[in-house]
DRENDO-1510 file (C-alpha; in Angstrom, 1 decimal, always signed):
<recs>
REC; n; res; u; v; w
REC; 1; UNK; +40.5; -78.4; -3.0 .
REC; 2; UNK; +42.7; -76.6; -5.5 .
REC; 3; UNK; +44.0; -73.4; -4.6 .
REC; 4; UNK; +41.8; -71.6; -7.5 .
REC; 5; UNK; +38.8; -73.2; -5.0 .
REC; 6; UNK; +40.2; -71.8; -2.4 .
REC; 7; UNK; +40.8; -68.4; -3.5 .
REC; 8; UNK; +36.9; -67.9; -4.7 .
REC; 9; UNK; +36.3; -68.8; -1.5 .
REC; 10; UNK; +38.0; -66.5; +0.3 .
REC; 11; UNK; +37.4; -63.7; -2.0 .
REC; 12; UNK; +33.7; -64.6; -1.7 .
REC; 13; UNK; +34.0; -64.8; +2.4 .
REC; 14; UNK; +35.4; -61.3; +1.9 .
REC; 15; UNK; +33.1; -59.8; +0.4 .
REC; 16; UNK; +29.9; -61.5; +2.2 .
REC; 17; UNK; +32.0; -59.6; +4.9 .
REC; 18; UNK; +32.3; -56.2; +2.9 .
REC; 19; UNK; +28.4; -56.6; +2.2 .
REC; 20; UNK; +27.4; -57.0; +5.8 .
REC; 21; UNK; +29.3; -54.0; +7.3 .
REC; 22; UNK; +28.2; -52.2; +4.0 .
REC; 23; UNK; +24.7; -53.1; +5.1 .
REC; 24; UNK; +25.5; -52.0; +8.8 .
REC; 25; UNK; +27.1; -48.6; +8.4 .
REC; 26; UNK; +23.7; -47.9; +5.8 .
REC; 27; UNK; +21.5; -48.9; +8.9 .
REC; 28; UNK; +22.8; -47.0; +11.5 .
REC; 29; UNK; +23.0; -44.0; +8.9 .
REC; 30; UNK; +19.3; -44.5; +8.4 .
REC; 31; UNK; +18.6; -44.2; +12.2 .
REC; 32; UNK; +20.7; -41.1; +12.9 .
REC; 33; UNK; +18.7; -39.6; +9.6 .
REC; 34; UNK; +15.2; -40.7; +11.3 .
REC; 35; UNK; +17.0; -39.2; +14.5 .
REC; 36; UNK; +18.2; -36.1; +13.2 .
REC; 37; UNK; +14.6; -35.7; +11.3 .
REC; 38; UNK; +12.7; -36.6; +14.9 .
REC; 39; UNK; +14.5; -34.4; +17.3 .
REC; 40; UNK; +14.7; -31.0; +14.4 .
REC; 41; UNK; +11.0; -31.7; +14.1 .
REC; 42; UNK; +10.1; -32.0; +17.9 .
REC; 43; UNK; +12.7; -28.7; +18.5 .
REC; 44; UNK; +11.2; -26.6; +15.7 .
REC; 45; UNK; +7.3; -27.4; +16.4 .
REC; 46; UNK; +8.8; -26.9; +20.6 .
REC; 47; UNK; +10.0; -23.1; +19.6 .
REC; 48; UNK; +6.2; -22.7; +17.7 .
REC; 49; UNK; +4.5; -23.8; +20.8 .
REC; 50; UNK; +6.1; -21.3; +22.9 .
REC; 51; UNK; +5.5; -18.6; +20.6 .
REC; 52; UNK; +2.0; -19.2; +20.6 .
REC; 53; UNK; +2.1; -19.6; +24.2 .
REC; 54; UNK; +3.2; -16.4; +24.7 .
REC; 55; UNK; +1.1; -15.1; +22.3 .
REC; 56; UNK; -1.9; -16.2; +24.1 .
REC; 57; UNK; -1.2; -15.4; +27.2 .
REC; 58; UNK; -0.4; -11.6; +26.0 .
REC; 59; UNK; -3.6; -11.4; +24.2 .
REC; 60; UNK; -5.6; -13.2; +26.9 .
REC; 61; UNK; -3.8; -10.3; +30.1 .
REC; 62; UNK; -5.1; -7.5; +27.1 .
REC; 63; UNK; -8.9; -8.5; +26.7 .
REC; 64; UNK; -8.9; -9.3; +30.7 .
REC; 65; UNK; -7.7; -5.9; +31.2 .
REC; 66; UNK; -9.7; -4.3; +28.4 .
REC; 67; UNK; -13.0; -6.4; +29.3 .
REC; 68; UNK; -12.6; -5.2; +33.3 .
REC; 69; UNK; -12.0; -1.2; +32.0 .
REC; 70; UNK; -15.1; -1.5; +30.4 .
REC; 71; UNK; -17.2; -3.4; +33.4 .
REC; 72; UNK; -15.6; -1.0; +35.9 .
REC; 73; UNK; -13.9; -3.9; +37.4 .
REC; 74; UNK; -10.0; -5.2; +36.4 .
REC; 75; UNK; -10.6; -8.6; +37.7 .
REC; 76; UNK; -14.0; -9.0; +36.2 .
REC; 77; UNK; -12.2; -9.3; +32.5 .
REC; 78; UNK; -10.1; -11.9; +34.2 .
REC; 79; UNK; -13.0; -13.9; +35.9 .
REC; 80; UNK; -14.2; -14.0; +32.0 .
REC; 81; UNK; -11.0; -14.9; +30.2 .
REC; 82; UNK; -10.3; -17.7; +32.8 .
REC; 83; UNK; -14.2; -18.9; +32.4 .
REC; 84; UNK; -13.2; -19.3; +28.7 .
REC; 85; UNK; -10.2; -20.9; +29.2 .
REC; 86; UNK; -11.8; -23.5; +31.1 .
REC; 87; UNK; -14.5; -24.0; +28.8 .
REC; 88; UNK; -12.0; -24.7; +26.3 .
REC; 89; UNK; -10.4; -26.8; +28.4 .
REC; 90; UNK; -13.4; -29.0; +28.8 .
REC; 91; UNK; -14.2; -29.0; +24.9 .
REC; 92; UNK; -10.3; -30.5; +24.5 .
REC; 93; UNK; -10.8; -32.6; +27.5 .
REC; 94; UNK; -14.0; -34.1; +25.5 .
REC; 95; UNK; -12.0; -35.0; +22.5 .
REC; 96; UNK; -8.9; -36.1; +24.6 .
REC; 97; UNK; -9.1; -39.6; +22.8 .
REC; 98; UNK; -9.3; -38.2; +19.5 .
REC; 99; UNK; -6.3; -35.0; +19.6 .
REC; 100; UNK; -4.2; -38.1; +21.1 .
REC; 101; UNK; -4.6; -40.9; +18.7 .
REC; 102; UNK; -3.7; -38.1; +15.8 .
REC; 103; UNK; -0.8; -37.3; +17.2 .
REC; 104; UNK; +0.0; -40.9; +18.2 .
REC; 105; UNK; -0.7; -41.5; +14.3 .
REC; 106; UNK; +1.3; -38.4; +13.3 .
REC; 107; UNK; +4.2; -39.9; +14.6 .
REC; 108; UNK; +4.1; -43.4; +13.8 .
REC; 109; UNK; +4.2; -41.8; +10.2 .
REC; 110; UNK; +7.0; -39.3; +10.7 .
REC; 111; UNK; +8.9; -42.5; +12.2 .
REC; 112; UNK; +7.7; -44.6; +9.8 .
REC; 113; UNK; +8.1; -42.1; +6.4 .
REC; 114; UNK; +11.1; -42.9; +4.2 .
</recs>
């Protein structure tokens, strides 16, 4: 081999090498984007839960108390609240398979989304 042979080669070796780290750093940047987008996401909808959370439990300690002032009993409005929180607990029990394989979807397609 003539040293014009040799230098393609070695320029070409180089850059095979410049391509693969190029192709390396673009990867890892891709999964601390997806990681950044996952954990912002899981935070902010986090924050809204509690919110609402809150938010239901203050409205829920209201109508008990304004349910039992008006039966003459305090813990009557809260015998009624909690009877309605358990019925909706057993409608969202009944449709268990269903709330979980739309969020299981949701995020297979937030992962997945580019």
């Amino acid at each position: 081999m003539n040293d014009d042979n040799l230098n393609i080669m070695k320029l070409l070796v180089e850059k095979g090498q410049d391509y693969g780290k190029s192709s390396l750093n673009l990867i890892k940047l891709k999964a601390i984007d997806k990681g950044a987008e996952i954990t912002s996401t899981v935070i902010t909808k986090a924050l809204l839960i509690h919110v609402f959370i809150v938010f239901i439990t203050l409205v829920s300690v209201s109508v008990a108390l304004m349910l039992g002032d008006m039966l003459g009993k305090v813990y009557y409005g809260f015998f009624i609240i909690a009877a309605f929180h358990f019925l909706l607990w057993i409608v969202l029990y009944m449709f268990y398979s269903t709330v979980k394989s739309k969020i299981n979807n949701g995020v297979i397609s937030n992962i997945l989304k580019q």
